[in-house]
Each structure stands twice: as structure tokens, then as C-alpha cells.
C-alpha positions as CSV (number, residue, x, y, z in Angstrom):
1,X,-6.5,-21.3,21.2
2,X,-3.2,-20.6,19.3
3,X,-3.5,-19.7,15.5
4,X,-2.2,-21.3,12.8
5,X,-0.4,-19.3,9.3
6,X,0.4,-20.0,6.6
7,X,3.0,-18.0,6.1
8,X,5.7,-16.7,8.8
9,X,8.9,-15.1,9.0
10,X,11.0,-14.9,11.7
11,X,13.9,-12.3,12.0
12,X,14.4,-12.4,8.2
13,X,17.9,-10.7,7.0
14,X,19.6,-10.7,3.4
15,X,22.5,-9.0,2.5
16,X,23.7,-8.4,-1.0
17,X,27.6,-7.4,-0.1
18,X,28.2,-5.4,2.5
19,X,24.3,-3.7,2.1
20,X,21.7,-4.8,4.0
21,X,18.5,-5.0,1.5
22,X,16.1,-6.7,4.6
23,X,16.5,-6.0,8.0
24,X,15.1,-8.2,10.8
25,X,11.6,-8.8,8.6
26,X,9.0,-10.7,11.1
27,X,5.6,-11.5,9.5
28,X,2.9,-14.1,10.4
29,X,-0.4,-14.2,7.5
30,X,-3.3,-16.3,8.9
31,X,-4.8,-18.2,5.8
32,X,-7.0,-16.8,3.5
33,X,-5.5,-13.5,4.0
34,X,-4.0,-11.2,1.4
35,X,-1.1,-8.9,2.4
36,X,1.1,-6.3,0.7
37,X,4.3,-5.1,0.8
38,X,4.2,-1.5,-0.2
39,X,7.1,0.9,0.0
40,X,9.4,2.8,-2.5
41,X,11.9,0.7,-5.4
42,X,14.8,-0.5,-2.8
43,X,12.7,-1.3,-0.1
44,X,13.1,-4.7,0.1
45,X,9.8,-6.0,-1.1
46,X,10.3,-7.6,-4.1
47,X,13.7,-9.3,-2.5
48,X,11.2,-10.8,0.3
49,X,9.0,-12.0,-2.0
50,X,11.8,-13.9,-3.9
51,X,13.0,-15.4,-0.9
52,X,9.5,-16.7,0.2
53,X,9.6,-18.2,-3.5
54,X,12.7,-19.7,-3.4
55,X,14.4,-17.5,-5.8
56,X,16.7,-16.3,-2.7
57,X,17.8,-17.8,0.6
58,X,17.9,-15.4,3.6
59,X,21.3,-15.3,5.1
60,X,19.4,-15.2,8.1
61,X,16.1,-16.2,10.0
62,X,13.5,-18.4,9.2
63,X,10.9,-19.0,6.3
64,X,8.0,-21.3,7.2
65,X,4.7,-22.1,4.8
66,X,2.4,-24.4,6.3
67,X,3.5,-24.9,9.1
68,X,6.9,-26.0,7.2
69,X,10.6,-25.0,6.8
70,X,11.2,-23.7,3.7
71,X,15.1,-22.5,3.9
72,X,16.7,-24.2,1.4
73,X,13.9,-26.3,-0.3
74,X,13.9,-25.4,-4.0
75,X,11.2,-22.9,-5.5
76,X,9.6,-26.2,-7.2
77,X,9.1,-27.7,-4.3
78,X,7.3,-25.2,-2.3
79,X,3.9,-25.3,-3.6
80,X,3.4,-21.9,-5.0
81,X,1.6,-19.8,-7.6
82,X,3.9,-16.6,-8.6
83,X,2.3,-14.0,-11.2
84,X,5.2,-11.8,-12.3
85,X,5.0,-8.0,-13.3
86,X,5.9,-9.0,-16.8
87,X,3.4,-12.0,-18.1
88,X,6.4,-14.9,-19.0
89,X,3.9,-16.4,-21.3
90,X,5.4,-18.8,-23.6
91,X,4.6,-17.4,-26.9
92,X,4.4,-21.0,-28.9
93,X,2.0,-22.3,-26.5
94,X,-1.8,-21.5,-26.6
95,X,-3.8,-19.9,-23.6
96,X,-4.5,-23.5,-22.4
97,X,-1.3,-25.0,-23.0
98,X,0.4,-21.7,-21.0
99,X,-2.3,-22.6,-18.2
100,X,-1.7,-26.6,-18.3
101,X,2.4,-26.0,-18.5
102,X,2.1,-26.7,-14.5
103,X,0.2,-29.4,-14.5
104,X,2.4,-31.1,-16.8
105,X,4.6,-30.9,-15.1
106,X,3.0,-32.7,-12.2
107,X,2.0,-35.6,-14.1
108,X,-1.5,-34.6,-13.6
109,X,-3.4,-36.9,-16.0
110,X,-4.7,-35.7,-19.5
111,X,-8.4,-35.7,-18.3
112,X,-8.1,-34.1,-15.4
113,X,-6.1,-31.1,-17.0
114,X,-8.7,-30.3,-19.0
115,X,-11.2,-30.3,-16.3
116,X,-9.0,-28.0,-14.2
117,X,-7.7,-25.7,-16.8
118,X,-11.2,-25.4,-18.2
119,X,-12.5,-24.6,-14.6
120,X,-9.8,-22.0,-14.2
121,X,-10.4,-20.1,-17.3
122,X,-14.5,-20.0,-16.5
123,X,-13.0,-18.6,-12.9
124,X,-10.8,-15.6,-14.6
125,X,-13.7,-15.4,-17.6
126,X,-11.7,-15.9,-20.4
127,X,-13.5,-19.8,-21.5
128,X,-13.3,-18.8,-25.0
129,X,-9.5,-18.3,-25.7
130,X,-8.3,-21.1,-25.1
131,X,-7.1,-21.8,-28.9
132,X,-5.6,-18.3,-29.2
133,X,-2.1,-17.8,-28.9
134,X,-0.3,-14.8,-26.2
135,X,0.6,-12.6,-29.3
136,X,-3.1,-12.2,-29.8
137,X,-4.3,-11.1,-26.7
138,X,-4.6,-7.6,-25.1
139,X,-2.2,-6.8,-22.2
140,X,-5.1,-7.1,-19.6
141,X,-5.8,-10.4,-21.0
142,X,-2.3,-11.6,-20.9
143,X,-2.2,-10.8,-17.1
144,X,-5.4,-12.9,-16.2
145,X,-4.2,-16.0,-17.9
146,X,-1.0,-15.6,-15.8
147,X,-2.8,-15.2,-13.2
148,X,-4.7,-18.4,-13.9
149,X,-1.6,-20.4,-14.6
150,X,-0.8,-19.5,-10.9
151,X,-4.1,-21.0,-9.9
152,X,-5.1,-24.0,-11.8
153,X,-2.0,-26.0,-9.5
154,X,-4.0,-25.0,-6.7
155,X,-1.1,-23.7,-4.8
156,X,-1.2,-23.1,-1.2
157,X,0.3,-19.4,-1.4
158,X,-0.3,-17.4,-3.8
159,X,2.5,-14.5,-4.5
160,X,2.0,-11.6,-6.9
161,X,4.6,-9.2,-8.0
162,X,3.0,-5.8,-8.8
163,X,1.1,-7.7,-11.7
164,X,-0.5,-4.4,-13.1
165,X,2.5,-2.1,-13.4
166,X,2.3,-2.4,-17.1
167,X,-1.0,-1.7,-17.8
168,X,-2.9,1.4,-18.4
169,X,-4.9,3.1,-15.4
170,X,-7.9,2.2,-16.6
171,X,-7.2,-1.3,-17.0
172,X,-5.5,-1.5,-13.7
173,X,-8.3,-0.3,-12.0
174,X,-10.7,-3.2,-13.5
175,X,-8.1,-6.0,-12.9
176,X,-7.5,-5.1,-9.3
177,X,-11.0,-5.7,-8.9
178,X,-11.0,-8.3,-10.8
179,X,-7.7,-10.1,-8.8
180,X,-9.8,-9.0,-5.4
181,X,-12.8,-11.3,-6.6
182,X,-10.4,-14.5,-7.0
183,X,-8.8,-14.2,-4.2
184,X,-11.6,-13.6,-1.5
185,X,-13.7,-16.5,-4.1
186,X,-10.8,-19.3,-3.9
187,X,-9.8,-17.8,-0.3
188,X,-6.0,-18.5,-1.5
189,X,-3.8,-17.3,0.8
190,X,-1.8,-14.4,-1.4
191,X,1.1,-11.7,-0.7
192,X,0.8,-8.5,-3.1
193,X,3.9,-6.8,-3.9
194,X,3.2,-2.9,-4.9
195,X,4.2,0.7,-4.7
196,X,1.1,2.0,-5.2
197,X,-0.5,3.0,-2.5
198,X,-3.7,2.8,-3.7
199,X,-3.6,-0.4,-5.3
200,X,-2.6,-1.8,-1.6
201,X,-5.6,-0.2,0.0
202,X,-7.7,-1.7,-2.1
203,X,-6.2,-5.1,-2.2
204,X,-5.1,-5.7,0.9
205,X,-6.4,-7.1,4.5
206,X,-3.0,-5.7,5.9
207,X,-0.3,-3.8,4.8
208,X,3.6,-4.0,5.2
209,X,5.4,-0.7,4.8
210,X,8.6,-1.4,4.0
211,X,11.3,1.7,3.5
212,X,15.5,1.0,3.5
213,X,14.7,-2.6,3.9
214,X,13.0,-2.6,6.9
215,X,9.2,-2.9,8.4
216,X,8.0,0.8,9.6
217,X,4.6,-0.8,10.3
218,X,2.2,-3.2,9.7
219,X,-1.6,-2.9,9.9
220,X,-4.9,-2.7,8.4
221,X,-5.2,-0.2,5.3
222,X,-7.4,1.9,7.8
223,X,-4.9,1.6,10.6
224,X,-1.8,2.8,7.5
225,X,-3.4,5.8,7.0
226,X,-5.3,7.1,10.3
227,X,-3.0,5.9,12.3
228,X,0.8,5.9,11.0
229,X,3.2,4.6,13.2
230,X,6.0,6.4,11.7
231,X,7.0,9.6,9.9
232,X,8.4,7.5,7.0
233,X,4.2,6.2,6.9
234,X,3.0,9.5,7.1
235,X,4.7,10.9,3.9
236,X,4.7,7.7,2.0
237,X,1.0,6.9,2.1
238,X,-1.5,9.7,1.1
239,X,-0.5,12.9,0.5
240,X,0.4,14.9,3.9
241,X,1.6,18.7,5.0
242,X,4.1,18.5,6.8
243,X,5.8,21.4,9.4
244,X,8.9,21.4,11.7
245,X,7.6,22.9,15.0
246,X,9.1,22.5,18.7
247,X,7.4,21.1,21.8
248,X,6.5,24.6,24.4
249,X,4.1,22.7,26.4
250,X,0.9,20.4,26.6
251,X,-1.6,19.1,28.7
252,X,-3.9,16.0,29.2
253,X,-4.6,15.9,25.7
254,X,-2.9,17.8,24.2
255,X,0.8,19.1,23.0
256,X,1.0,22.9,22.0
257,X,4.1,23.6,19.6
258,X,5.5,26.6,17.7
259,X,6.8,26.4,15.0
260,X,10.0,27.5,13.4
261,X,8.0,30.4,11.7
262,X,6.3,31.5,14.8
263,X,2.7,30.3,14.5
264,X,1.7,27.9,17.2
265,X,-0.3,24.7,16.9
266,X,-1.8,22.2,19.2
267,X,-2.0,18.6,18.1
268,X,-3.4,15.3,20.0
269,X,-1.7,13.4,22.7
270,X,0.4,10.1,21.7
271,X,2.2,7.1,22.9
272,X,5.4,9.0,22.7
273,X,6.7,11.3,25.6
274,X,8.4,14.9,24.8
275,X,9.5,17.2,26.5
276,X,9.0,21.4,26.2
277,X,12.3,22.1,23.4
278,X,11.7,18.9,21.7
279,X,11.5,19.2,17.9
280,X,9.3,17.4,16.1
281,X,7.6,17.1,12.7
282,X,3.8,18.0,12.6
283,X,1.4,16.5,9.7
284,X,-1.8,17.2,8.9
285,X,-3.8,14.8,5.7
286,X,-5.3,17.8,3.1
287,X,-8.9,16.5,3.7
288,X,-8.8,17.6,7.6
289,X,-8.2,21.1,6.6
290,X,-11.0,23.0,6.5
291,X,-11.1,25.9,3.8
292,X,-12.9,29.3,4.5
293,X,-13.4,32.9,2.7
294,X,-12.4,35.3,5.4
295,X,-14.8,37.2,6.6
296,X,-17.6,35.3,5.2
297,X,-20.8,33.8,6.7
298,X,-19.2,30.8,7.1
299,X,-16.2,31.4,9.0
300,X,-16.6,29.8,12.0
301,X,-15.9,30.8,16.3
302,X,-12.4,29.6,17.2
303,X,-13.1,26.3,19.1
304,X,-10.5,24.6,21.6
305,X,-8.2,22.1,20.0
306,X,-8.7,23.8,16.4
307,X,-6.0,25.1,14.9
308,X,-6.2,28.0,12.5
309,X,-4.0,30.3,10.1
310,X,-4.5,32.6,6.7
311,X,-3.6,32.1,3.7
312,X,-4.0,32.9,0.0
313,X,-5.0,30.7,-2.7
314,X,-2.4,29.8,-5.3
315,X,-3.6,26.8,-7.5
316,X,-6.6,25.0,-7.8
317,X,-7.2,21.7,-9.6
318,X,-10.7,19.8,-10.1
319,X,-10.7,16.3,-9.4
320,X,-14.1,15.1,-9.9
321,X,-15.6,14.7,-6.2
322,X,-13.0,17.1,-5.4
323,X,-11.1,20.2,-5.5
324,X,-7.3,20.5,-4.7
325,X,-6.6,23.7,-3.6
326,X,-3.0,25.0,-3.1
327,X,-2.2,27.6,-0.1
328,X,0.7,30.0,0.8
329,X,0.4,30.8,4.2
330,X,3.7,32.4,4.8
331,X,6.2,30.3,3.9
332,X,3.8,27.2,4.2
333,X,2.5,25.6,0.9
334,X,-0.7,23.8,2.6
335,X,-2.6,21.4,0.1
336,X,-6.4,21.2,1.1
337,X,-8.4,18.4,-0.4
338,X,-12.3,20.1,-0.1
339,X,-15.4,18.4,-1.8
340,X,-16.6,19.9,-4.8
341,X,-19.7,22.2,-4.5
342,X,-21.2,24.5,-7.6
343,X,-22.2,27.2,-4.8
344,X,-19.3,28.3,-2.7
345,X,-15.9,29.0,-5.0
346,X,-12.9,29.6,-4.5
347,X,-10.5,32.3,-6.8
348,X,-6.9,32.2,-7.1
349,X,-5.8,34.8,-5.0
350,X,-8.1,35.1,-2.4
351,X,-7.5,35.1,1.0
352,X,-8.8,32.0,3.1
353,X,-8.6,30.8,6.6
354,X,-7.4,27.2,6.8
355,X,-7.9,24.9,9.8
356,X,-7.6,21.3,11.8
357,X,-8.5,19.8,15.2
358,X,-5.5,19.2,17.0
359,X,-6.7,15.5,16.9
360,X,-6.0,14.8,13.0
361,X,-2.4,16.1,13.6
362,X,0.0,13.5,14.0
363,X,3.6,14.7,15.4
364,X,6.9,12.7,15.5
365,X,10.6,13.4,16.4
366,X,12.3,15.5,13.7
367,X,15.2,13.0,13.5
368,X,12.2,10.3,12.0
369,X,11.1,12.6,9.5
């Protein structure tokens, strides 16, 4: 049976003089889904988004929503809720007139306005300012009657362009949620625009990584982080240590490297093919490592696959659940992400034993990195 999107993008260029801002972009979102493009300011995300929303026109490829061309069909024509990252309330109007404004402008009749925006407001739970005007509401307030606005027309696509950026963390954190409840409740269809990575894990069914205009992968949030297809990924989403090794040798399972300080490492098998004199970039996420007092109880047998070196403490930061804990390990600074127990502590300058399985290494060619 062959599925049918909402949204799709085929082969997707624009150029803005002689730069390329996005590269060969292919996307297909099945409806009811909510994707975001994530990457670093210059990526091309935003510049995608304003082409789905008629802002722009590709200079190449096609746009197609519902199953419908959409190159060169206005913005107003396109059946779309956009919240912006700054609120464009009108300041004259009250929170329902802002909310009606689209409605309006459809000729929707008087009665039926009122039953929709009044629905709409019960939806983002703000029923009981609908008399106040955008001067006297808080910033968090001002975003969910955007974000209303967006949905009382009932659009088709939804599009949201980092909508919290202006807000304080805490009240990011409860709108997110907040933005996740309407969307999986109304099951609009909606692309999230972001460069926190965060924020897109939380929000998102899949993720588009975008870096220098183009896609370096698309997949689940799990799939981003476990499993990143690039070394561009790696660095960008989560934090990562990184080392520049070269290939010596391998097996079935696994590749042994050395790297450019002499220690050697093993790391699992991938998709890609090296050969012994390749060099590559090792990475390793700071929750893998595990952190150990030498000589301790708890130091562990060396195991196959497990990759081990000493260091010495240099920093360490509580973090709640957590404890960061910076390493030197000759010229290495390793970060370790440990869980926080009361009973074994760590000192700065004390000597610890760090190590991974060879299995939460990821390696790619040097020149990606």
C-alpha cells in the first residue's frame, strides 16, 4: 500500500547569489507527524521553512502539501498556520480579535468565529483573556495565543519557527510541553524549526539535521543520538569526546586504532570500510565512560572490547541527577557524565581510570570531522 504525506520535498535548492543556503533538501512527513529541523544559525532551516510557507520560492525542486503543488502559489493560499519566534501580535486588537484576525479574513461568519475562537482558547487554556489586550500578557502567554491564532483556521500544516527562543528556561520548558499536548491532541501535522537540541528531542517524531545547508541525516531522536550518521551529528547533538586516531587493524567486530598520542582503542564494526593507515575520528558520549579510583574495590578485570586509560580529575560540576567530571588524560580532556551517588566521591586531583566498550564508540573519516 503506498503512503500518503502531507508534506514532501523533492531535490529542494535555493540560492541567495552565488551561495548555496539549501542543497538538494528531500523530505516526505506522513500526517500527523511532527518534524524538526535542527542544526546551527546558517543551516538552512529557517530558509526551508519560509519556502514551505510561501515566503520564498526554491530556485529548484519541488514543494508539495497535500498531495498538491505548491511552487508558486502565494503564502495565503496554502492553507497554513505559521507561529513565528517573535509573537507579531497586533497590539490594538484583544486576545480574541488577534485569534479571529484569520478568520476574518475568510469570511467565516460572526457566529461561528466565536464558537471556534472560544474553542481554541479552552484548547491552549487561556478562556479567560479574551478581553485583555497583548501589552498585558506575560511572554509565555503571548506565545500560546499565537499559537492559537495558528490553529483556530484549522490549517492543514502547521509550521513553527523556534517559538520559545525568547523565553526564559523555565518557561520554555512548560510550553514545549504544553505545544507537544496540542499537537499529538489535534494531530496537526507540524514542522519545528530549532537549534536546541533538546527542545527537538523532546518535540519531535523525527529529526532533520541540517549543517551548511544540507541534510546530514534524518531519523528518530533515538536514532540522532545512538546512532549518528555523520561526524557533523555526532558533535552537534549531545555533547561527545572526540580523538583523531589511525586504523592498525580489526576484526569481525571490531576495528583497533592508535591514536596520534599512542594509546590504542578498539571501537565497533560499521557500514563503512577502512583500511590499516586510514585516519579517522573516534567519539565516545560522556555517559559511556565509566569512572573508577584506581586501585580501588571497584576497579574492574580488563574485559575484551573495553577500552581503558588513566587520568586525573580536573573539574567537577553537580548537575542534579548527575555529576560532570572533567579528565586529563595526557593531552586528552575527557568529559564523563556519572550518576550522582552520596557514597563514592570523587576529589579534584585524583587519579581515575576511565573506560568504554568498543561498541559505544562511533569512528568516521577524519576529512568528515
Amino acid at each position: 500500500m503506498t503512503k500518503s504525506y502531507d508534506v514532501e520535498l523533492h531535490q529542494i535548492r535555493k540560492r541567495f547569489g552565488s551561495t548555496t543556503v539549501v542543497d538538494n533538501f528531500n523530505l516526505q512527513v506522513e500526517r500527523g507527524e511532527c518534524v524538526t529541523f535542527l542544526g546551527p544559525s546558517g543551516c538552512g532551516k529557517t530558509t526551508t521553512l519560509n519556502m514551505l510557507a510561501g515566503f520564498l520560492e526554491p530556485d529548484e525542486g519541488t514543494l508539495i502539501i497535500k498531495g498538491k503543488p505548491m511552487n508558486g502559489v502565494p503564502a495565503n493560499k496554502r492553507d497554513l498556520g505559521m507561529v513565528f519566534q517573535t509573537y507579531s501580535l497586533f497590539p490594538h486588537m484583544t486576545v480574541a480579535e488577534n485569534v479571529a484576525y484569520g478568520l476574518k479574513l475568510r469570511k467565516v461568519s460572526k457566529s461561528e468565529i466565536e464558537t471556534r475562537v472560544r474553542k481554541v482558547l479552552d484548547v491552549v487554556k487561556l478562556p479567560h483573556l479574551t478581553d485583555r489586550y497583548p501589552k498585558q500578557l506575560s511572554g509565555g502567554q503571548r506565545q500560546r495565543i499565537a499559537i492559537a491564532r495558528a490553529l483556530v483556521t484549522e490549517p492543514s500544516l502547521l509550521l513553527l519557527d523556534e517559538p520559545l527562543s525568547n523565553l526564559d528556561a523555565k518557561l520554555r520548558e512548560e510550553l514545549r510541553e504544553e505545544i507537544k499536548r496540542l499537537q499529538q491532541e489535534i494531530g496537526v501535522t507540524t514542522i519545528f524549526v530549532t537549534h536546541d537540541q533538546e527542545e527537538a528531542m523532546y518535540m519531535s517524531d523525527r529529526i532533520v539535521v541540517l549543517d551548511h545547508g544540507k541534510v546530514e541525516q534524518i531519523g528518530t531522536p533515538e536514532d540522532i543520538y545512538q546512532q549518528p550518521a555523520t561526524a557533523f551529528v555526532h558533535e552537534f547533538v549531545g555533547k561527545s569526546n572526540g580523538f583523531q586516531a589511525v586504523i592498525t587493524g580489526g576484526d569481525e567486530h571490531h576495528w583497533r586504532l592508535k591514536t596520534t598520542e599512542g594509546m590504542t582503542f578498539s571501537a565497533k564494526r560499521n557500514d563503512r570500510l577502512y583500511n590499516s593507515g586510514d585516519e579517522v575520528s573516534v567519539y565516545v558520549r560522556p555517559e559511556y565512560i565509566s569512572l573508577e579510583k584506581v586501585g580501588s574495590m571497584q576497579e574492574t578485570a580488563e574485559e575484551a572490547g573495553v577500552n581503558s586509560i588513566s587520568g586525573t580529575v580536573k573539574l567537577l560540576s553537580f548537575l542534579g541527577s548527575f555529576i560532570e567530571v572533567i579528565v586529563e588524560a595526557g593531552s586528552h580532556i575527557i568529559t564523563v557524565r556519572t550518576n550522582y551517588s552520596p557514597i563514592i566521591s570523587f576529589a579534584e586531583g585524583e587519579p581515575v581510570k576511565l573506560s568504554w566498550n568498543a561498541y559505544q564508540a562511533n569512528i568516521f573519516p577524519r576529512k568528515e570531522a
